[in-house]
N, C-alpha and C positions, 0 to 999 in steps of 0.2 A: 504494500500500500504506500503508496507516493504523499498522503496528507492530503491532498484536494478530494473535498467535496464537489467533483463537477457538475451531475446534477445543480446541484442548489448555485454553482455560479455561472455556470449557463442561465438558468432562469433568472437571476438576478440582471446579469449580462442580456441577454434575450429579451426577456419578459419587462425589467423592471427598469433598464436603461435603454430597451427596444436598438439594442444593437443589431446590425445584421451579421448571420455567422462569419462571412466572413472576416466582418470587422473585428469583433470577437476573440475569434484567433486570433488575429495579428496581435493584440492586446499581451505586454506581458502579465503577469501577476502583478507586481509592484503598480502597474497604469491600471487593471480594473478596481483595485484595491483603493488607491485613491478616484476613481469615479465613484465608488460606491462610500466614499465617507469615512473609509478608514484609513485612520493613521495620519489626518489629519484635521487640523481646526485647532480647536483651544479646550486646553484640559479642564475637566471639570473643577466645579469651585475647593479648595481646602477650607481649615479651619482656618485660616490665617488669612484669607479671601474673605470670609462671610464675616470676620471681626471688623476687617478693614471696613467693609459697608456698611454695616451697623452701625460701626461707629460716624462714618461719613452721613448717613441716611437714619438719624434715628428715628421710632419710630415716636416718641414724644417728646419734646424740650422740656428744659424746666419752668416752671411756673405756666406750661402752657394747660388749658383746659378743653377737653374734649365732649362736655357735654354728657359726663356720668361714663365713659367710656370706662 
């Protein structure tokens, strides 16, 4: 077993990028892989991400009043 799921990236490839075979093929790994959203973009938030906003973005000031919130 080689590791690829062909089935599932044919159809991803095929079906869900509507490549045509022979496009497909031409396509190495690494190029369908980033068509399809992996292994690229921006890593999800950490702990050290969602302090920073918070604290940028809080969700009340002080002395502010929200109306019994």
């Amino acid at each position: 077993m080689n590791g690829f799921d062909w089935p599932a990236l044919m159809r991803a490839g095929m079906l869900g990028l509507r490549l045509t075979p022979e496009a497909f093929w031409r396509l190495t790994p690494a190029e369908l892989r980033l068509m399809l959203g992996q292994g690229a973009g921006v890593a999800p938030m950490n702990r050290a991400g969602l302090d920073a906003l918070l604290a940028a973005w809080p969700d009340k000031s002080e002395g502010e009043d929200h109306g019994g919130d």
